[in-house]
N, CA and C atoms as a LAMMPS dump frame, in Angstrom:
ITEM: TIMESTEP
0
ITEM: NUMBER OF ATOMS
540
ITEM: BOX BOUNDS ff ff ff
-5.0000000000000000e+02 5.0000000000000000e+02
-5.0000000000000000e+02 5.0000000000000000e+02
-5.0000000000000000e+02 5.0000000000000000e+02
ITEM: ATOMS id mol type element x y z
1 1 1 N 14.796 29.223 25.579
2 1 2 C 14.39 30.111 24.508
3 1 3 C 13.533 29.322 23.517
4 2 1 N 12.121 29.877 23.258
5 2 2 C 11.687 29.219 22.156
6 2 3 C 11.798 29.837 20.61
7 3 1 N 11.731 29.305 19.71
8 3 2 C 11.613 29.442 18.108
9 3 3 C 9.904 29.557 17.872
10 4 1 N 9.376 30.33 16.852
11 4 2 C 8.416 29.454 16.385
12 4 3 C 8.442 29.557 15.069
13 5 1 N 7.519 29.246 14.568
14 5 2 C 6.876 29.273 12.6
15 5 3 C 8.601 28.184 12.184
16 6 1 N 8.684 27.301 12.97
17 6 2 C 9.882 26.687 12.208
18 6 3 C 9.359 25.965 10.979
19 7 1 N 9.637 26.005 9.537
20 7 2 C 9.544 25.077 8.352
21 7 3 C 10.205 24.008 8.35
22 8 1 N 9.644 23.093 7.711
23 8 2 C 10.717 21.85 7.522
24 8 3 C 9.746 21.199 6.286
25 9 1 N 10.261 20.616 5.095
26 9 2 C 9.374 19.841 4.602
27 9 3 C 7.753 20.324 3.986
28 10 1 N 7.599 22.045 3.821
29 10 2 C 5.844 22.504 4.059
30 10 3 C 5.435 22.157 5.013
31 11 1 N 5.987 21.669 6.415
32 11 2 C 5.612 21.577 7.515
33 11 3 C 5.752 23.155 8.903
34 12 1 N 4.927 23.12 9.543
35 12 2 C 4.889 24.297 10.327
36 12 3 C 4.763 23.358 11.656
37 13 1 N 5.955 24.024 12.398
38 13 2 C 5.164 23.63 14.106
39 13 3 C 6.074 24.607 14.838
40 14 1 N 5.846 24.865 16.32
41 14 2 C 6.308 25.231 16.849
42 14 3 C 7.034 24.87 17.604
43 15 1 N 8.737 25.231 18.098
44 15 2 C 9.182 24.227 18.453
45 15 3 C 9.808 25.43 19.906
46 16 1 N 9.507 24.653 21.353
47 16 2 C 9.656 24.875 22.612
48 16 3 C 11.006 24.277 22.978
49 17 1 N 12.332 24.402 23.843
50 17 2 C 12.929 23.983 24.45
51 17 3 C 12.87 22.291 24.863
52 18 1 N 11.683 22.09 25.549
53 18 2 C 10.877 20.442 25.729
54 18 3 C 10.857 19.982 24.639
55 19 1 N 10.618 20.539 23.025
56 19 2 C 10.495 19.843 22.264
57 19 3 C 11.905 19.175 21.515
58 20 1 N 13.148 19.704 22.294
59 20 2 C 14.685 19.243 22.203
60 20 3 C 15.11 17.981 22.617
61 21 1 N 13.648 17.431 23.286
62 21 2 C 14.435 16.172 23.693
63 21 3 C 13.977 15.196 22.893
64 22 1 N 15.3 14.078 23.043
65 22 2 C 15.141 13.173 21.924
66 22 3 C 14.238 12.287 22.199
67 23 1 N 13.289 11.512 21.261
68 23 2 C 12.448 10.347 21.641
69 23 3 C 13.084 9.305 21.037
70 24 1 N 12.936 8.092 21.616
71 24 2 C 13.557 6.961 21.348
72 24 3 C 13.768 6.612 20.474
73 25 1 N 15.154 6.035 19.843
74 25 2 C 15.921 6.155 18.205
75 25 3 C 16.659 7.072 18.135
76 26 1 N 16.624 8.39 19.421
77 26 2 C 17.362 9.395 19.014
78 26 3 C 16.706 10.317 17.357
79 27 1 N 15.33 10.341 17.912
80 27 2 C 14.577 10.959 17.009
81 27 3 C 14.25 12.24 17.78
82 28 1 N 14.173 13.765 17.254
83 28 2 C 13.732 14.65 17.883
84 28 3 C 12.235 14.897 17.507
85 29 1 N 11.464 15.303 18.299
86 29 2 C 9.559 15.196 18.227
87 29 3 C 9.376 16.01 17.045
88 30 1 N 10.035 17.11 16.334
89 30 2 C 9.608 17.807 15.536
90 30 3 C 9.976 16.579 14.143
91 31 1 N 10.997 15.658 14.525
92 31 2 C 11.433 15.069 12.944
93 31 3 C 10.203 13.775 13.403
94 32 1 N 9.805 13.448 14.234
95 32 2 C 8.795 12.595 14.045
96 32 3 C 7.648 13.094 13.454
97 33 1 N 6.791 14.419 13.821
98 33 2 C 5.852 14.587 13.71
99 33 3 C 6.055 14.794 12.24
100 34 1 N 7.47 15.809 11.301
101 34 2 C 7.438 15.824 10.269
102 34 3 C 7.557 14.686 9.283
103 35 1 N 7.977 13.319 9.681
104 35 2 C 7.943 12.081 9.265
105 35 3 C 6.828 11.28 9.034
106 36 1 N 5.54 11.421 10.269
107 36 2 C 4.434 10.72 10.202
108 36 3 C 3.653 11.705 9.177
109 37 1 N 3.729 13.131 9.414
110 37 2 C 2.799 13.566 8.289
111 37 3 C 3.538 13.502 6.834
112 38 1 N 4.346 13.511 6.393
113 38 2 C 5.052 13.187 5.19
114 38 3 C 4.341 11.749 4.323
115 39 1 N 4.526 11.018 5.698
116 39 2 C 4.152 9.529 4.968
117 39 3 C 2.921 8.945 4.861
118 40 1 N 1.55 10.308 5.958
119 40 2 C 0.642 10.084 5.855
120 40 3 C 0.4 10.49 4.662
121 41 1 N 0.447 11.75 4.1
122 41 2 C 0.173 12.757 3.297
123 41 3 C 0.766 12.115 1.734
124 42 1 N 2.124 11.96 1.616
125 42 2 C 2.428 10.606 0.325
126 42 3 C 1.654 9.435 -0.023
127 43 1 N 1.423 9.246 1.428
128 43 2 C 0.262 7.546 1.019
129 43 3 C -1.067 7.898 0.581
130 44 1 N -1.586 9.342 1.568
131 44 2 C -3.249 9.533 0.718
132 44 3 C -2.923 10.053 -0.662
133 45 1 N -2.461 10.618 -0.797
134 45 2 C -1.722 11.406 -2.378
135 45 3 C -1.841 10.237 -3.465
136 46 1 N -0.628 9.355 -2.775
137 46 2 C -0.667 8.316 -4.24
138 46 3 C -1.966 7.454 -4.337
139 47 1 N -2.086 7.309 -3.618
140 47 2 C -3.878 6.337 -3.426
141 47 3 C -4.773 7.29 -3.864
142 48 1 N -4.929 8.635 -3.801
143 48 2 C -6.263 9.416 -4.663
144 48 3 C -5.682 9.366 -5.958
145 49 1 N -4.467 9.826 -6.298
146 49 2 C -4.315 9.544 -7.681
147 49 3 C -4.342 8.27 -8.426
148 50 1 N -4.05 7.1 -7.771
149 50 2 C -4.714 5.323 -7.779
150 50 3 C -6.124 5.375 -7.914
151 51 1 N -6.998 5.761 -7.357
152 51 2 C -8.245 5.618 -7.417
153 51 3 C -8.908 6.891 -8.715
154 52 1 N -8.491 7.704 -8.616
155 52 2 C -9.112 8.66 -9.728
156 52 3 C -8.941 7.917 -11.286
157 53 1 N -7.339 7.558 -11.424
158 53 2 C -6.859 6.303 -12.65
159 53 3 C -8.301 5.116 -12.516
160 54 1 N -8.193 4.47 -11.935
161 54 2 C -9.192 3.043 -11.728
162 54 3 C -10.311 3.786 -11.906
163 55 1 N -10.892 5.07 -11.804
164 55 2 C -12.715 5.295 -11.968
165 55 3 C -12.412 5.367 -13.405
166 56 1 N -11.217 5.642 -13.668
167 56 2 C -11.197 5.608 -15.928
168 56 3 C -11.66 4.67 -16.333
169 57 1 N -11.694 3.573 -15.116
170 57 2 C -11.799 2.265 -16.17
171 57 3 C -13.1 1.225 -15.208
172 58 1 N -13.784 2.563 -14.764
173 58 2 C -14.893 1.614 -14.089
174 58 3 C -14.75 0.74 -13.283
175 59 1 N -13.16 0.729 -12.245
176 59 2 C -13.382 0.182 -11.121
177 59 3 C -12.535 0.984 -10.413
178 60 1 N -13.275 0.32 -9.189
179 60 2 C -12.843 1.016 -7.441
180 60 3 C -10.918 0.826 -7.452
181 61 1 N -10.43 1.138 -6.368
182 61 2 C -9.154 1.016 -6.268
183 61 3 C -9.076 0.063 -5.499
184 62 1 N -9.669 -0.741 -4.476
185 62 2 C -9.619 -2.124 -4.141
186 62 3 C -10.02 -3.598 -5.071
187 63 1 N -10.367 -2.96 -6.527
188 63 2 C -10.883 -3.884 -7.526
189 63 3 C -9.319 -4.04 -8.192
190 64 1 N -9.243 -2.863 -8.668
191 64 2 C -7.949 -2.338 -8.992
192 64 3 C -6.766 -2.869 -8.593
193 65 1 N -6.549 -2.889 -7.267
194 65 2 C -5.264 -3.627 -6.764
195 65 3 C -5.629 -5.427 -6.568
196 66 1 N -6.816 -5.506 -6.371
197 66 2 C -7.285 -6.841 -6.946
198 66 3 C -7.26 -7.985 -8.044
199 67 1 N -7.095 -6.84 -8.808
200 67 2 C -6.738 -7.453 -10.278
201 67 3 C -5.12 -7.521 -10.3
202 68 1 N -4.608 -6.423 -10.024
203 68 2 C -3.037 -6.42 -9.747
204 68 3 C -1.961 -7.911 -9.592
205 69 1 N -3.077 -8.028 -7.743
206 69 2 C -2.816 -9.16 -7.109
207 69 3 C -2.689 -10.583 -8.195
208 70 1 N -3.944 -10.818 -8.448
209 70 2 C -4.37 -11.706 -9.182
210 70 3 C -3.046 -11.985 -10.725
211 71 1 N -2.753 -10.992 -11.322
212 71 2 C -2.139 -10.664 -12.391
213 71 3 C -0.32 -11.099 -11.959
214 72 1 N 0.077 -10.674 -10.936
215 72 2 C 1.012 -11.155 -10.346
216 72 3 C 1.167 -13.028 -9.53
217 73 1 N 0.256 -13.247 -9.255
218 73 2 C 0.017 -14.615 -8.881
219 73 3 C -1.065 -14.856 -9.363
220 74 1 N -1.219 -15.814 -10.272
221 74 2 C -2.382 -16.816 -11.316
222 74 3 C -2.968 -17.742 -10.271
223 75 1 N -3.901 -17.779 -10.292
224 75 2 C -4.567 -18.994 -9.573
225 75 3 C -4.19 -19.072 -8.11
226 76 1 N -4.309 -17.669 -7.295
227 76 2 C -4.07 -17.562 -6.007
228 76 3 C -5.681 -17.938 -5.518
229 77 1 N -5.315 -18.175 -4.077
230 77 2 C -6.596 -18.467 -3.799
231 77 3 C -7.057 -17.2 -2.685
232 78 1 N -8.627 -17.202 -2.641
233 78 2 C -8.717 -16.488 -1.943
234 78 3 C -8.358 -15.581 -0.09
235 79 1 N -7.854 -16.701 0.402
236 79 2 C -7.135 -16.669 2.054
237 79 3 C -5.835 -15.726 1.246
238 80 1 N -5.222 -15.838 0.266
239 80 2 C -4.006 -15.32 0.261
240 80 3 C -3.98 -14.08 -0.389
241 81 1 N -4.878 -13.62 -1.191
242 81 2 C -5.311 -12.224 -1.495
243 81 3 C -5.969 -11.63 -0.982
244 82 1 N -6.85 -12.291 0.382
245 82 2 C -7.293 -10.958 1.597
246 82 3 C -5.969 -10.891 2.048
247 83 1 N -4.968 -11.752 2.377
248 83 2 C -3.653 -11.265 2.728
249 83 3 C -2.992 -10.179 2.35
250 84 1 N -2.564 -10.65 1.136
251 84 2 C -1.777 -9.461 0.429
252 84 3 C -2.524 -8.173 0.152
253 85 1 N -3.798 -8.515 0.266
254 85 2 C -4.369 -7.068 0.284
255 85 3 C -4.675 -6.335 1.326
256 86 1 N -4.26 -7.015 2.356
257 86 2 C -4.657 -6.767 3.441
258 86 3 C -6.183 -6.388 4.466
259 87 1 N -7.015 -7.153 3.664
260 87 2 C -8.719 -6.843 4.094
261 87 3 C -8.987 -8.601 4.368
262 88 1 N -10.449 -8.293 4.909
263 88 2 C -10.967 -9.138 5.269
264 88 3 C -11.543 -10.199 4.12
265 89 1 N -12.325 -11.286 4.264
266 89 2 C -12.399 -12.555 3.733
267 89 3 C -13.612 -11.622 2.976
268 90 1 N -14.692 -11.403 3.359
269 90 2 C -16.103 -10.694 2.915
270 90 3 C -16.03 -9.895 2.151
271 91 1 N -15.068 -8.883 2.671
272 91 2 C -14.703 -7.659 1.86
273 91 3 C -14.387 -7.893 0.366
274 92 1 N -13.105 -9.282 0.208
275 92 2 C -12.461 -9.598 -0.773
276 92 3 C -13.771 -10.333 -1.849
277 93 1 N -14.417 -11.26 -1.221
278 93 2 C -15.442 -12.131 -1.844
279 93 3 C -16.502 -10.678 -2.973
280 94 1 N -16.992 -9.611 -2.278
281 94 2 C -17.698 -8.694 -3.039
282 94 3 C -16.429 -8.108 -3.89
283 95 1 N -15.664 -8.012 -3.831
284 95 2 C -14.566 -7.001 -4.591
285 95 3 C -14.435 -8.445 -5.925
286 96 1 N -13.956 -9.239 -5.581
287 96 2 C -14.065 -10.875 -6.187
288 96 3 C -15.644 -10.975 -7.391
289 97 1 N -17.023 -10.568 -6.847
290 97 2 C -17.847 -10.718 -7.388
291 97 3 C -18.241 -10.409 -8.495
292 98 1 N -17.93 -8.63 -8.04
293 98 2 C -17.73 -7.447 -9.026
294 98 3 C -16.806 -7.975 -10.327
295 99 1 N -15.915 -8.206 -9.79
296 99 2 C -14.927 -8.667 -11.009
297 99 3 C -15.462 -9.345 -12.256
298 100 1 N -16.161 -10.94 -11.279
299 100 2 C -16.05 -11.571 -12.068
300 100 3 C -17.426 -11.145 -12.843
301 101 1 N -18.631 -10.743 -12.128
302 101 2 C -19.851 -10.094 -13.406
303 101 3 C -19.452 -9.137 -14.523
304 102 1 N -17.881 -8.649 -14.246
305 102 2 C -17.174 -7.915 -15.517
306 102 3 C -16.546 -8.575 -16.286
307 103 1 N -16.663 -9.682 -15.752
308 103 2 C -15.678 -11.161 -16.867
309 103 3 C -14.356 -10.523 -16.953
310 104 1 N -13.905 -10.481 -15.545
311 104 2 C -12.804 -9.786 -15.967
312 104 3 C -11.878 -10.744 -14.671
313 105 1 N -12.152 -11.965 -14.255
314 105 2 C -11.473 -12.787 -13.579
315 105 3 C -12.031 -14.215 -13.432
316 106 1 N -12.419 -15.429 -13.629
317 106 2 C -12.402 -16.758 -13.279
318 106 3 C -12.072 -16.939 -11.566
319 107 1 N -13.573 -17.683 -11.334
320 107 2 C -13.132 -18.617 -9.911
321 107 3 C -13.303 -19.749 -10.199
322 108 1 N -12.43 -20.631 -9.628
323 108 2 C -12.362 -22.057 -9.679
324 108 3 C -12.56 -22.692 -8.527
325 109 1 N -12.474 -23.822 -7.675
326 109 2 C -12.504 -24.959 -7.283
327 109 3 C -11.063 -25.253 -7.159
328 110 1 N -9.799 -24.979 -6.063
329 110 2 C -8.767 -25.769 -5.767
330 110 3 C -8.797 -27.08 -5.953
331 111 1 N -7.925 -27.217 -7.21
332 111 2 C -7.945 -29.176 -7.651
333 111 3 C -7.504 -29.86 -5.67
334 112 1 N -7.28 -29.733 -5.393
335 112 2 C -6.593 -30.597 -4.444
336 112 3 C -7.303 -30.006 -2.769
337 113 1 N -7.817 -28.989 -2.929
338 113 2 C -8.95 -28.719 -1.538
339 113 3 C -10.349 -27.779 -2.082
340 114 1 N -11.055 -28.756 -1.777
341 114 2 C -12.727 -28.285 -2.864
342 114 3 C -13.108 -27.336 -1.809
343 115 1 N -12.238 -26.899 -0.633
344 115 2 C -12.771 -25.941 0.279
345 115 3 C -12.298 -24.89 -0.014
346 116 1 N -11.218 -24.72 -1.061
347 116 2 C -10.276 -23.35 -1.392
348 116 3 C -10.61 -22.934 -2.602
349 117 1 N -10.753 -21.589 -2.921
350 117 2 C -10.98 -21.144 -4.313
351 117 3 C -10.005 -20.611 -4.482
352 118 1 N -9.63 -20.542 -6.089
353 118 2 C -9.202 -19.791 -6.881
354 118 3 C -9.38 -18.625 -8.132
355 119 1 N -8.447 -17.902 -8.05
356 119 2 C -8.936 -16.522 -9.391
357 119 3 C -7.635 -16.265 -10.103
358 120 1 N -8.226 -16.744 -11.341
359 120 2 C -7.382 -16.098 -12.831
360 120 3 C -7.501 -15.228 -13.646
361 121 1 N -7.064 -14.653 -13.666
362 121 2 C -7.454 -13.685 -14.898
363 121 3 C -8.094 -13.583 -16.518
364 122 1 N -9.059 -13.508 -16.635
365 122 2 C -9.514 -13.526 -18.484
366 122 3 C -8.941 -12.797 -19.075
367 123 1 N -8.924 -13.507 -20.188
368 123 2 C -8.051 -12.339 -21.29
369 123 3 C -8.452 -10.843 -21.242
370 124 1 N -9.715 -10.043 -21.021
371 124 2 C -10.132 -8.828 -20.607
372 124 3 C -9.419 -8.426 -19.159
373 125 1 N -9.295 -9.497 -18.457
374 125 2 C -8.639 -8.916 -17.229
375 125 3 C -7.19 -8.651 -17.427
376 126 1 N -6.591 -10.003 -17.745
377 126 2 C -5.014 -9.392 -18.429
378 126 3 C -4.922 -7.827 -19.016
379 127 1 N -5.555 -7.915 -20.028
380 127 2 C -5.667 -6.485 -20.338
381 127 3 C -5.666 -5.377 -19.901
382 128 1 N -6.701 -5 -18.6
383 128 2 C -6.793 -4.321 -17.533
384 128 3 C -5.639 -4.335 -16.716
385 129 1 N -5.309 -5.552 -16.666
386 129 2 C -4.206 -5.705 -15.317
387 129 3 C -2.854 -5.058 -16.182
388 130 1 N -2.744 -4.9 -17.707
389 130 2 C -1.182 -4.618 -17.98
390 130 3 C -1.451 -3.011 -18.004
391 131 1 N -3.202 -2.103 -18.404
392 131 2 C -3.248 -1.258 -18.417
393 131 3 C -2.945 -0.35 -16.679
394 132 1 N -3.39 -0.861 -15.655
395 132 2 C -3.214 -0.595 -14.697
396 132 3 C -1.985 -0.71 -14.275
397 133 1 N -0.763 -1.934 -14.869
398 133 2 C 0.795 -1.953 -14.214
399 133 3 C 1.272 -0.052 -14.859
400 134 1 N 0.491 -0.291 -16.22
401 134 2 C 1.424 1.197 -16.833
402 134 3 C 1.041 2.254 -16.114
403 135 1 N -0.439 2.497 -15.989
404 135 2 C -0.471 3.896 -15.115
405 135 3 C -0.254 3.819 -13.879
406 136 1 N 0.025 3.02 -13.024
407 136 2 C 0.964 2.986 -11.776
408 136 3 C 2.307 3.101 -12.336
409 137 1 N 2.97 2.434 -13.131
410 137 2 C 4.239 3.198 -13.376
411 137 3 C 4.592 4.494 -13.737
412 138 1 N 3.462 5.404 -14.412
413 138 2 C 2.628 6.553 -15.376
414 138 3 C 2.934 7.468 -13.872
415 139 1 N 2.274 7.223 -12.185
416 139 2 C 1.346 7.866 -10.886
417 139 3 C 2.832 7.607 -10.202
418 140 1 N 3.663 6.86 -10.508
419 140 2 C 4.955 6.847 -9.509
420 140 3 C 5.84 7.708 -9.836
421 141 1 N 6.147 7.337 -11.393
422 141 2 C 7.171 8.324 -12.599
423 141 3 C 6.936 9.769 -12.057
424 142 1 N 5.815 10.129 -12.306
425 142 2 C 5.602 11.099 -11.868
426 142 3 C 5.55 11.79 -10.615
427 143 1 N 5.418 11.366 -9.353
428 143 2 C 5.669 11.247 -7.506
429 143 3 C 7.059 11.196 -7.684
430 144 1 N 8.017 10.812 -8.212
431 144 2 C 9.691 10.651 -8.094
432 144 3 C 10.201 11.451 -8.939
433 145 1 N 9.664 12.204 -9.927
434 145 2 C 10.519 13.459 -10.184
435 145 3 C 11.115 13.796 -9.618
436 146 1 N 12.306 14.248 -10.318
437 146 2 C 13.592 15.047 -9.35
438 146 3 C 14.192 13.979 -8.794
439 147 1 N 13.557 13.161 -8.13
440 147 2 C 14.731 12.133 -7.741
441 147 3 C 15.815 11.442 -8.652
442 148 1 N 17.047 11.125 -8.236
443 148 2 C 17.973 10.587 -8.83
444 148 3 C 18.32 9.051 -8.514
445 149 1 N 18.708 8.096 -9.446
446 149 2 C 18.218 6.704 -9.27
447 149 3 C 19.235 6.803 -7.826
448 150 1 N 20.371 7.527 -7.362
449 150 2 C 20.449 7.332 -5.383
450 150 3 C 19.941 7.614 -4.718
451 151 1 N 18.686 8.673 -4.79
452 151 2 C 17.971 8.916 -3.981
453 151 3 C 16.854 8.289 -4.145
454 152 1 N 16.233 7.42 -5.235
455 152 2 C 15.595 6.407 -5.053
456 152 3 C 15.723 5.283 -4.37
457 153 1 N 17.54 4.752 -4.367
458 153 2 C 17.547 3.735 -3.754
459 153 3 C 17.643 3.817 -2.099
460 154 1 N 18.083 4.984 -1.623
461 154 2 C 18.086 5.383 -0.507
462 154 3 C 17.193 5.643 -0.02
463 155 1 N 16.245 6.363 -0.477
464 155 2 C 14.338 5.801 0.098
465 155 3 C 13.818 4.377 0.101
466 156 1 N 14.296 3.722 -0.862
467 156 2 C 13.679 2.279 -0.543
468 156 3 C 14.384 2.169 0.3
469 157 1 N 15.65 1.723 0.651
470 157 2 C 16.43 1.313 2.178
471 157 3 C 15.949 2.094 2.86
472 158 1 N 15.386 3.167 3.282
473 158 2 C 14.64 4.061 4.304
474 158 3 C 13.529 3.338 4.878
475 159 1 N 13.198 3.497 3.413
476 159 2 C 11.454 3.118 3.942
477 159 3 C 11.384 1.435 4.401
478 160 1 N 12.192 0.51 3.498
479 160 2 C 12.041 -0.803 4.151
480 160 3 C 12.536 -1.099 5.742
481 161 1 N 13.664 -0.627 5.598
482 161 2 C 13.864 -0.053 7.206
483 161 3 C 12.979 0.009 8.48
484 162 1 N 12.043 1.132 7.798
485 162 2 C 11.019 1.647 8.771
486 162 3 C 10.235 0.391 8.76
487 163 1 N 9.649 -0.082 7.376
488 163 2 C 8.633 -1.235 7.443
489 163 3 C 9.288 -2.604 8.357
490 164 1 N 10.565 -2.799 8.093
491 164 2 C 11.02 -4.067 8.934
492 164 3 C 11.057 -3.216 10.493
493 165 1 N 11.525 -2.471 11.229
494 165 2 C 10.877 -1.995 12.673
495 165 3 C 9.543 -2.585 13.123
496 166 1 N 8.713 -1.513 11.688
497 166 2 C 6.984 -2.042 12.399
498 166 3 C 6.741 -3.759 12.36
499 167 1 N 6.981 -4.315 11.577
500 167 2 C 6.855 -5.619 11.303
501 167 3 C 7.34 -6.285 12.454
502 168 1 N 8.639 -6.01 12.991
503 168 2 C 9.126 -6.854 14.044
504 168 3 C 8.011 -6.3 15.514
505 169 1 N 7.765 -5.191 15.399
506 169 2 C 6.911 -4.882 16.439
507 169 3 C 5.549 -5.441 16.579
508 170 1 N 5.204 -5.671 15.148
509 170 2 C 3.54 -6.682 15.277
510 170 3 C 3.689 -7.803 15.719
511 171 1 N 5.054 -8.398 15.194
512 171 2 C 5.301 -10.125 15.934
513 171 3 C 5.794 -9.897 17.327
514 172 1 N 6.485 -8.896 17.557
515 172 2 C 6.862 -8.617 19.396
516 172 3 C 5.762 -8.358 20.151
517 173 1 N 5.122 -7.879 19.239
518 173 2 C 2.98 -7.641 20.221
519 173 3 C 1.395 -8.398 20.054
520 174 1 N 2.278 -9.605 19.123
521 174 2 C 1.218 -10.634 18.471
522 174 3 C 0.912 -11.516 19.904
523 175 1 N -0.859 -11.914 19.6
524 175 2 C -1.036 -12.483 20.776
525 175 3 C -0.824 -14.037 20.674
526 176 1 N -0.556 -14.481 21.494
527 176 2 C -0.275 -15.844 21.585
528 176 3 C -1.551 -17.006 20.862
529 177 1 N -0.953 -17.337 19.674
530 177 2 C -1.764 -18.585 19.497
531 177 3 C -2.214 -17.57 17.687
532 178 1 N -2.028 -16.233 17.601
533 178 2 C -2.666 -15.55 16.758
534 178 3 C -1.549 -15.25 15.46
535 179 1 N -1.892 -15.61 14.351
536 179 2 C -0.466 -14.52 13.215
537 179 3 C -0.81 -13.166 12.792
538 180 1 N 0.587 -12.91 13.089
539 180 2 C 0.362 -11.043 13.019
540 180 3 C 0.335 -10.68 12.128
């Protein structure tokens, strides 16, 4: 017997007999599909409202979390903030450039490897960087309405959860000789 127009979440699908069987985890296909679009749809959400904040202040949202970075670790060098930001070396260097023609970050010269740079923040960037911690706290406050500080903490254990799975799966599929 099939169902259809099933809801879940503002989600619509139709759900067939075949679609009863469990996929691995003992996940059923309708709670996956309603899971991946949830978390697609939360992540573009909070990132347009991230980026609409940052055009207030005349930068991109990769400048934006740039400065972040930077503001949280002083005098990181550049290999470790394409990291944490997760982009490439090039990418970071123009996002890096921008900045600094806004005098809104310092590059240096690693005292101890003249092959490594570093970026600090100017007092204009501090500035930026404490205005940007508030309206991310301002773009979250607001995304967690209604939640109650247990159902906050029970989404973070959710979600880190999920993130430690994928994580162990990039190092279970990393190629030899490569870091995942």
């Amino acid at each position: 017997m099939c169902r259809y127009n099933k809801y879940a979440y503002g989600i619509q699908w139709m759900e067939h007999q075949c679609d009863r069987e469990r996929l691995p985890g003992k996940l059923l296909p309708e709670q996956a599909r309603a899971i991946a679009t949830l978390l697609h749809d939360t992540t573009r959400l909070l990132r347009r409202r991230f980026d609409i904040a940052a055009k207030e202040y005349g930068l991109t949202l990769p400048q934006w979390k740039a400065l972040g970075a930077i503001h949280r670790q002083d005098g990181i060098t550049q290999v470790a903030l394409s990291g944490a930001l997760d982009i490439d070396a090039m990418t970071l260097s123009g996002i890096l450039d921008r900045l600094e023609k806004r005098g809104l970050i310092d590059r240096f010269v690693h005292p101890e490897d003249s092959r490594a740079k570093l970026s600090r923040l100017t007092p204009q960037g501090v500035e930026l960087a404490t205005i940007a911690r508030n309206v991310g706290a301002e773009v979250f406050g607001e995304a967690m309405e209604g939640l109650t500080p247990d159902d906050l903490a029970r989404l973070i254990e959710h979600l880190t959860r999920i993130r430690t799975n994928l994580t162990s799966l990039d190092h279970d599929n990393a190629e030899p000789g490569k870091a995942s």
